[in-house]
C-alpha positions as CSV (number, residue, x, y, z in Angstrom):
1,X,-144.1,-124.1,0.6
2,X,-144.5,-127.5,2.3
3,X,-143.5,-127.8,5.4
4,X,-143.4,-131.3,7.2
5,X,-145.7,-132.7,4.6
6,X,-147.9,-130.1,4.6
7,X,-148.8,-127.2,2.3
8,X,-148.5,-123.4,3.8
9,X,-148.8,-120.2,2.9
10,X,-148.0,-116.4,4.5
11,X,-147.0,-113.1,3.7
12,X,-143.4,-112.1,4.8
13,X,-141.4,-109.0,4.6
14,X,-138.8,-109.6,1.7
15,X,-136.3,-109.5,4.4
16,X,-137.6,-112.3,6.7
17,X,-135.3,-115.2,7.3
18,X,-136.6,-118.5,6.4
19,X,-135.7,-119.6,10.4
20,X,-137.5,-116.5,11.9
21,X,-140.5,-117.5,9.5
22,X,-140.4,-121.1,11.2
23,X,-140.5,-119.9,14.0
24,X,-142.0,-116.6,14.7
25,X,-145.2,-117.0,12.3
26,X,-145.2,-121.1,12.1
27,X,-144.7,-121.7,15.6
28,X,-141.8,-124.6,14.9
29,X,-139.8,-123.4,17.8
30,X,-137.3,-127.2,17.3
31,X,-135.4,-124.6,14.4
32,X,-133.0,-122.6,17.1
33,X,-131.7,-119.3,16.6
34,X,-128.3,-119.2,18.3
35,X,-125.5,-117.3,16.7
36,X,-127.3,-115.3,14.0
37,X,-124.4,-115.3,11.9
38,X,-124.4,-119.1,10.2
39,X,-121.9,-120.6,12.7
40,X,-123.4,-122.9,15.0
41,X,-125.7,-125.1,12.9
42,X,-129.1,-125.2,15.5
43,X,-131.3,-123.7,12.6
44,X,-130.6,-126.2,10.5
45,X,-133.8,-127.9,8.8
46,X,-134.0,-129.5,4.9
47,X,-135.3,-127.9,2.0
48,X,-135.9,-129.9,-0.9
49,X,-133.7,-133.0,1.1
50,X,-130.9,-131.0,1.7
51,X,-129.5,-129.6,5.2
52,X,-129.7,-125.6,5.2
53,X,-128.7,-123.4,7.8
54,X,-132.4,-121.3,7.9
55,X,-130.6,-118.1,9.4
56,X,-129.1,-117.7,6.1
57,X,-131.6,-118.2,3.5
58,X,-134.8,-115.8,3.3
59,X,-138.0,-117.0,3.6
60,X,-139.0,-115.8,0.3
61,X,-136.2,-118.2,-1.5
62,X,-138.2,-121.2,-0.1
63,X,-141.0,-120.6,-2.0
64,X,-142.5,-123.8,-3.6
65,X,-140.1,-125.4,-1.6
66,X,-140.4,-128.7,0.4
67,X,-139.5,-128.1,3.7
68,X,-138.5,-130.3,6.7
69,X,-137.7,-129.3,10.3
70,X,-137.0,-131.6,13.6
71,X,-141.1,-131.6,13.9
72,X,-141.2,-133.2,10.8
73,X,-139.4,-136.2,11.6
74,X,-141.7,-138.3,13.9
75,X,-144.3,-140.6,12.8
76,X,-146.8,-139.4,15.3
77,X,-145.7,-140.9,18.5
78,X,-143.1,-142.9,17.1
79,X,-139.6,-141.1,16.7
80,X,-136.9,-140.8,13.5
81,X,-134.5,-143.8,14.5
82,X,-131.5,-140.6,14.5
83,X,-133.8,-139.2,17.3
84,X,-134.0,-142.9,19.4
85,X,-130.1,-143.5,18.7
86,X,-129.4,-139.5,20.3
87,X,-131.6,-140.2,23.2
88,X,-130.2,-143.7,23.7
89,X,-126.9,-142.8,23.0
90,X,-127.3,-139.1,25.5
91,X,-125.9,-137.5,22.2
92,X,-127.0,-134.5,24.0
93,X,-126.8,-132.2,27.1
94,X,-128.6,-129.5,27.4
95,X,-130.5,-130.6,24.1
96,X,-130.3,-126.7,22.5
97,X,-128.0,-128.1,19.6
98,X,-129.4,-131.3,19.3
99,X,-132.5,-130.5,16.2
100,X,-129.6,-129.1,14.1
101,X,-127.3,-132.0,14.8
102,X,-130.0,-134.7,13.9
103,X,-131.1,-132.5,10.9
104,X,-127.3,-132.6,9.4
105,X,-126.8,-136.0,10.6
106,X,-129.5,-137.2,8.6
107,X,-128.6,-135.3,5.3
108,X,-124.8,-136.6,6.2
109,X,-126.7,-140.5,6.2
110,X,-128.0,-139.6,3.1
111,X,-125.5,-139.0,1.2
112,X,-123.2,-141.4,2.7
113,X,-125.1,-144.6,4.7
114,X,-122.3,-145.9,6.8
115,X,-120.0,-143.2,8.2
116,X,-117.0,-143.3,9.9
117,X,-116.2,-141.3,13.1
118,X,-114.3,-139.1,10.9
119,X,-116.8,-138.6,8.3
120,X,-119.0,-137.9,11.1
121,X,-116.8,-135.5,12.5
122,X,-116.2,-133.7,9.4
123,X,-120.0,-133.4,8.3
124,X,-120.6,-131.5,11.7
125,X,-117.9,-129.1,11.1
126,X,-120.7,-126.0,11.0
127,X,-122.5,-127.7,13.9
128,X,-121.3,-126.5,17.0
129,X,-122.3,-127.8,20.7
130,X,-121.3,-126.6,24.1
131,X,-122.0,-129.0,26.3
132,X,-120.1,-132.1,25.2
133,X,-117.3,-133.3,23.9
134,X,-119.2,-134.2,20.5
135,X,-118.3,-138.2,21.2
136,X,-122.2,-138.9,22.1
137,X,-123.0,-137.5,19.4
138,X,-120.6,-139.1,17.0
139,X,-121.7,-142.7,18.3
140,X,-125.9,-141.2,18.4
141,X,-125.5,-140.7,14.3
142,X,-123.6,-144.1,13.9
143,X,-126.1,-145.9,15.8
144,X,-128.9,-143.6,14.1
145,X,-127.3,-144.7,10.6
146,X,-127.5,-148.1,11.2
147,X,-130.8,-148.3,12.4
148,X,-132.0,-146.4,9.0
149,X,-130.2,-148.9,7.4
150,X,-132.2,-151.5,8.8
């Protein structure tokens, strides 16, 4: 696969999850594990430009794949603008959700350039957060959008 631009290559057990694979043998600890059961959205990274929840796809179904994950985002030193607008915005608390929020965010930006709140708030219907009341993070990705737009 590629992962963040980059081509890699491992052998895994045919039952290794793409997010323990990220994680465990790649070292890109930004994919969380929380729930285990496709729920809460903090594994979510891209493959082939579209958001995937990485506890529920094998490893081995990435193959050839390009793959993206919250490490991928930055330009060196320079953040995604979606990672700028959820820092300036404090579309975060405790910061656990916050990788899988930006990763659907951006595939939500994608699709659509210029959500509402309520698109916004439907996208992140399989995100799930803890911490906040989710009204950060709603303004984060509309500031995030239109600084991609930019």
């Amino acid at each position: 696969m590629t992962l963040n631009g980059e081509a890699v290559s491992a052998q895994v057990e045919a039952r290794t999850m793409l997010v323990e694979f990220l994680r465990e043998q790649l070292g890109k600890t930004g994919t969380h594990v929380a729930c285990d059961t496709s729920q809460c959205g903090a594994c979510v990274v891209h493959v082939n430009g579209v958001s995937v929840k990485s506890c529920t796809m094998l490893a081995l179904q990435a193959e050839g794949a390009d793959v993206l994950t919250i490490e991928g985002l930055a330009d060196g030193d320079k953040l995604h603008p979606m990672q700028v607008a959820f820092h300036e915005y404090h579309g975060l608390q405790c910061g656990f959700c916050t990788p899988g929020m930006i990763m659907s965010a951006l595939d939500l930006v994608q699709e659509n350039p210029d959500p509402d709140d309520s698109e916004i708030r439907e996208w992140l219907e399989g995100n799930l957060c803890r911490c906040t009341g989710y009204q950060n993070i709603v303004r984060a990705i509309r500031a995030g959008a239109k600084a991609m737009r930019e």
